[in-house]
NUTI-959231 format. One record per residue (C-alpha): residue in one letter; x, y, z; residue number from 0. Coordinates in Angstrom, 2 decimals, padded with zeros to 5 digits. Layout:
N
TIFI   guke         X         Y         Z   votor
TIFI      a         X         Y         Z     NUM
...
END
This chain:
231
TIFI   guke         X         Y         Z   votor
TIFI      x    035.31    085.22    136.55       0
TIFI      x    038.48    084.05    135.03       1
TIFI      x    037.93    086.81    131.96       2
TIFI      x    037.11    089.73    134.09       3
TIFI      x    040.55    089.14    136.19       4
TIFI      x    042.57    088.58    132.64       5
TIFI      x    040.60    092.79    131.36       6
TIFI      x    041.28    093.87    134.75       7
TIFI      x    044.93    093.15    134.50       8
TIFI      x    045.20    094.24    130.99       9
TIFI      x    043.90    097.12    131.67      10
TIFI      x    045.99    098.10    134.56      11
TIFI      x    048.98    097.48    132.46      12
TIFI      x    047.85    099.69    129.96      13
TIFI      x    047.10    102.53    131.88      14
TIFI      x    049.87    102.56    134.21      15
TIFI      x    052.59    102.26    130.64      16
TIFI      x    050.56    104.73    129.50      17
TIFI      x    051.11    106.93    132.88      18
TIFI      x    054.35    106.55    132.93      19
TIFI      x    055.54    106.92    129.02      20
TIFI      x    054.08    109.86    128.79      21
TIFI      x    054.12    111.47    131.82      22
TIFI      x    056.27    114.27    131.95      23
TIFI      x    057.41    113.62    135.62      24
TIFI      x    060.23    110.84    135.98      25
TIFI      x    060.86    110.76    139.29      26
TIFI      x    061.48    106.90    140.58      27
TIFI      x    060.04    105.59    143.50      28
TIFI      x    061.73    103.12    145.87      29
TIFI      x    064.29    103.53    143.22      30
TIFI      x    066.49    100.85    145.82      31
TIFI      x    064.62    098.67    146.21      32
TIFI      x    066.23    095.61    143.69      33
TIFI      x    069.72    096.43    145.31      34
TIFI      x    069.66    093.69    148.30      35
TIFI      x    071.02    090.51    147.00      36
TIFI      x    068.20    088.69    148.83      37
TIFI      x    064.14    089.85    148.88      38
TIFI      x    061.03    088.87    149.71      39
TIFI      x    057.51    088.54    148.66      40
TIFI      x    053.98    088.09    148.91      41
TIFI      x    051.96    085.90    146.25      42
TIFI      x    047.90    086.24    145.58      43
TIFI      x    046.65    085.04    142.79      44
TIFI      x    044.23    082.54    140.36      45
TIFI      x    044.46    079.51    138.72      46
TIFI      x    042.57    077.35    135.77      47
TIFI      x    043.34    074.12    135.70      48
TIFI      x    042.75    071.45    132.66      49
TIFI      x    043.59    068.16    131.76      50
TIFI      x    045.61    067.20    128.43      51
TIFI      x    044.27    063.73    127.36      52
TIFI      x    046.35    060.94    125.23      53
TIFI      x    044.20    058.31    124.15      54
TIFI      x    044.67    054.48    123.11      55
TIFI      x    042.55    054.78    120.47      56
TIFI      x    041.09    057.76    118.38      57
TIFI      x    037.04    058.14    118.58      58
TIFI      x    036.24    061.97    119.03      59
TIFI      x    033.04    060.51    120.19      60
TIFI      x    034.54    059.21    123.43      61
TIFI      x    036.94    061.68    124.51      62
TIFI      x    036.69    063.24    127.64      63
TIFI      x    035.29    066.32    128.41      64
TIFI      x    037.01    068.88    130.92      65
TIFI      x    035.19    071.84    132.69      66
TIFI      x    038.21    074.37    134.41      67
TIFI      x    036.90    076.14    137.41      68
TIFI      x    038.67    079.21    138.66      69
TIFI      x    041.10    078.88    141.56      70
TIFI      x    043.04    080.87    144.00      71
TIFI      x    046.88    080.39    144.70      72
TIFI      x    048.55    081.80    148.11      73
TIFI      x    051.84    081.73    148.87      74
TIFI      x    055.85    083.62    149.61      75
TIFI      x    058.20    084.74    147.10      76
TIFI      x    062.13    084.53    147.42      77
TIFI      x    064.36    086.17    145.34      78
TIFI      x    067.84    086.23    144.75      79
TIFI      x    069.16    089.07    142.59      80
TIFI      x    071.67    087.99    140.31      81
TIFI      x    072.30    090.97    138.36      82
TIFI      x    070.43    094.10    137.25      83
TIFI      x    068.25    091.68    134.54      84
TIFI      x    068.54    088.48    135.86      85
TIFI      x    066.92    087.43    139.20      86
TIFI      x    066.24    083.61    140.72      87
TIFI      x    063.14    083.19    142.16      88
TIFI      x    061.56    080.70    144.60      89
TIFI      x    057.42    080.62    144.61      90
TIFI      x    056.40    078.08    147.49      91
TIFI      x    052.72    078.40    147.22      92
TIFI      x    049.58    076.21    147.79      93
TIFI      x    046.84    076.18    145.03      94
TIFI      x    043.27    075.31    145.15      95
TIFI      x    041.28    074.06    141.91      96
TIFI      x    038.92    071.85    140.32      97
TIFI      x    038.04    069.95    137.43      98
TIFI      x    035.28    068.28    136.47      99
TIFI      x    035.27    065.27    134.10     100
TIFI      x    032.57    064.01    131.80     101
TIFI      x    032.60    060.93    130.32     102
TIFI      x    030.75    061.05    126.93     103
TIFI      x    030.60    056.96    126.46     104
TIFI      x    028.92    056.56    129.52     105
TIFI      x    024.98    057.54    130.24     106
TIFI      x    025.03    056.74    133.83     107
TIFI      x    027.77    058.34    136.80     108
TIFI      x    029.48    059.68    134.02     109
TIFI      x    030.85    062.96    136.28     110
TIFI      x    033.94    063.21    138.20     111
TIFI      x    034.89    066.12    140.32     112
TIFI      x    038.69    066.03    140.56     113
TIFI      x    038.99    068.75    143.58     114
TIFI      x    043.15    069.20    143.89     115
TIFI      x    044.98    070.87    146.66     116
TIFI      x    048.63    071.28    145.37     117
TIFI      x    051.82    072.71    147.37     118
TIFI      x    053.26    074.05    144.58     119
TIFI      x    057.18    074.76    144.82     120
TIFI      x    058.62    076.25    141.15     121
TIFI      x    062.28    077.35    140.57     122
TIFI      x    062.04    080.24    138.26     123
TIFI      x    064.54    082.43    136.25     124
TIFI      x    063.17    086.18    135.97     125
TIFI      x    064.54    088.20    133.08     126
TIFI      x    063.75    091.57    132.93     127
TIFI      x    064.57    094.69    130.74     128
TIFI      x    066.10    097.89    132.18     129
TIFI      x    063.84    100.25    134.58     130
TIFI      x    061.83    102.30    132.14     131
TIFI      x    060.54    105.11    135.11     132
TIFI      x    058.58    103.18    137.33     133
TIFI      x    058.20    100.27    135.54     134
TIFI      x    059.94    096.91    134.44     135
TIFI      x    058.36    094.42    132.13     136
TIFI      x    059.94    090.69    132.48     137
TIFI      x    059.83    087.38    131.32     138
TIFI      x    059.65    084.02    133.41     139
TIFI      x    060.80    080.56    133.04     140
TIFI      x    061.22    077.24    134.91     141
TIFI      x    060.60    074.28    136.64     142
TIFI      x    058.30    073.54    139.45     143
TIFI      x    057.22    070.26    141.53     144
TIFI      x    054.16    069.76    143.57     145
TIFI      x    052.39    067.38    145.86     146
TIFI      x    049.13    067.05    145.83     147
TIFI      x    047.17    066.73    149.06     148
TIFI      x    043.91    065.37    147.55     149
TIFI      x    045.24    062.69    144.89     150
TIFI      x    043.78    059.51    146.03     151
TIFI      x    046.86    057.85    144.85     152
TIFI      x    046.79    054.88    147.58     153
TIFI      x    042.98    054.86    147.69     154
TIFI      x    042.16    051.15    147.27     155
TIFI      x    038.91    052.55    145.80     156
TIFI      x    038.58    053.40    142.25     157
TIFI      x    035.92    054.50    139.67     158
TIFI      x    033.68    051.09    140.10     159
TIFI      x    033.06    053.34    143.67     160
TIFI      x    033.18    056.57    142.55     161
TIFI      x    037.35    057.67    143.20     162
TIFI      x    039.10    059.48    140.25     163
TIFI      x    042.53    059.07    141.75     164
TIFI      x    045.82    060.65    140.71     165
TIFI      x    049.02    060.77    141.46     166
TIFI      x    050.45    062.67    144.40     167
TIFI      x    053.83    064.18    142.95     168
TIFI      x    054.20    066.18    139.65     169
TIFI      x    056.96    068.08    137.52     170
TIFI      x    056.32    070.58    135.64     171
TIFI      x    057.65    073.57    133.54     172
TIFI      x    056.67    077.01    133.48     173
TIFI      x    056.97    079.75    131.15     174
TIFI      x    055.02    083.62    131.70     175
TIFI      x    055.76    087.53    131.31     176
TIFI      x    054.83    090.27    133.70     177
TIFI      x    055.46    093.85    134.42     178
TIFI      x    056.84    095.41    138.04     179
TIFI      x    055.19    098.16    139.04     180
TIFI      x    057.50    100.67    141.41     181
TIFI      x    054.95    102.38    143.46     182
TIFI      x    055.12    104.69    146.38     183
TIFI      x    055.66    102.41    149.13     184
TIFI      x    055.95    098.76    147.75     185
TIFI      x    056.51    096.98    144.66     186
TIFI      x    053.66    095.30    143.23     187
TIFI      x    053.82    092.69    140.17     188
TIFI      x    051.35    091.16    137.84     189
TIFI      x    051.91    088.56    135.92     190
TIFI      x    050.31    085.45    133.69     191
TIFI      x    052.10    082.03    133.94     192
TIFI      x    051.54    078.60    131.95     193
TIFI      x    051.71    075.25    133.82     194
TIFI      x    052.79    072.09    131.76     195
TIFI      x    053.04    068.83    133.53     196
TIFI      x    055.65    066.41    132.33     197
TIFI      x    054.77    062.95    133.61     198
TIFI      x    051.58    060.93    133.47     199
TIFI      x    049.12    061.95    136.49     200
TIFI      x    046.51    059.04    135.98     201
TIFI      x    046.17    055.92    138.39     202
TIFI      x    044.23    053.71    136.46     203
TIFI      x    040.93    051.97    137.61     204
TIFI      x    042.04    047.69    138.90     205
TIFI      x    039.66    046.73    135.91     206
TIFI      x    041.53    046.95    132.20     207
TIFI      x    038.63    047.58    130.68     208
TIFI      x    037.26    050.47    132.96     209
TIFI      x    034.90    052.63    131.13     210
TIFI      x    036.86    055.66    132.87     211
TIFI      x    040.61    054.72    132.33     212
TIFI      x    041.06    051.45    129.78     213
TIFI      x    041.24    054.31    126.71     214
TIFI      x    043.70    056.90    128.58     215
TIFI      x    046.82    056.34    127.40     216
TIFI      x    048.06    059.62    129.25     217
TIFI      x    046.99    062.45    131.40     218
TIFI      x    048.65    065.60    132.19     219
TIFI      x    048.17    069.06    133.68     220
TIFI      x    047.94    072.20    132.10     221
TIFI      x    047.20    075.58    133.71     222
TIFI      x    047.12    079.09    133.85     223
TIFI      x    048.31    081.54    136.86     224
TIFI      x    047.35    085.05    137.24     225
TIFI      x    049.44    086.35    140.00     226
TIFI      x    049.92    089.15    141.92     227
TIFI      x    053.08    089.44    143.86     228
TIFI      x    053.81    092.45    146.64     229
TIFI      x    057.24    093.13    147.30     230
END
């Protein structure tokens, strides 16, 4: 599902530069609508999650295996022009994914389902090139924080019961590129977005010598966002 979202979007930005390079009409629509100092937004969009594993010791044999789902974000957009190329945005949103974990080493309960339900909350500079017709192509950068609402941080159960837990709060950066789109009646803006974690996510099983956790030395997020903003 994931692939036919990433053509889809390629293809619409293809086709629409395409429209509007060489289209011999350049009239601009909504050509005010970046003037207010202050906008807002709309935010629909998918995810993949992953997990980046650091391990104790290095066997390929037991590393851990990672299956990304697709997931759907939802959320506002505020934005705070700061000139005609630079713009800093707010993204509040709350994001829905999976992972599932499989644990090579083990022949017995060897899958985890780590089902996460973050409120994500980045802090993003946009920097854009000039309005080419009714188009602007930008790049975006950041930090972000989130809580998630399904870690099972202060679960007194671990893995010996069947609880992958991790923790509740997470930094991040971000880093992505996009194109605005200036049409008739609304602005409307796709864009792709990498999520890095910087701090360890993993709460470790009570028993050192877990099957699950004794070998992780450190695990962090990574993820991909394919958003579409409406403006």
């Amino acid at each position: 599902m994931k692939k036919v979202f990433i053509v889809f979007t390629v293809l619409l930005f293809t086709q629409t530069i395409q429209a509007q390079l060489f289209s011999k009409e350049r009239v601009q629509n909504i050509p005010s609508i970046d003037k207010p100092r202050l906008s807002w937004g709309y935010i629909l969009g998918f995810n993949s999650y992953d997990f980046n594993f650091d391990y104790r010791s290095n066997n390929p044999d037991e590393d851990i295996l990672v299956e990304r789902t697709t997931g759907f974000n939802v959320g506002l957009l505020g934005n705070m022009r700061i000139n005609e190329y630079l713009d800093l945005r707010l993204e509040p949103m709350v994001v829905f994914t999976q992972r599932n974990l499989t644990f090579p080493n083990l022949t017995e309960r060897n899958l985890r389902e780590v089902k996460s339900t973050y409120v994500h909350v980045p802090l993003l500079l946009k920097v854009s090139t000039k309005r080419l017709n009714n188009f602007k192509p930008f790049i975006v950068g950041g930090i972000s924080t989130s809580l998630n609402l399904s870690s099972n941080e202060n679960n007194p159960d671990d893995n010996s019961v069947g609880q992958f837990r991790t923790k509740t709060n997470t930094n991040y950066f971000e880093l992505g590129f996009g194109i605005d789109f200036y049409l008739y009646y609304f602005k409307f803006t796709p864009s792709i977005r990498g999520v890095f974690a910087m701090s360890d996510e993993l709460v470790p099983d009570e028993d050192p010598n877990s099957p699950y956790t004794s070998n992780i030395d450190k695990m962090s997020t990574r993820g991909v966002f394919i958003n579409f903003t409406f403006q």
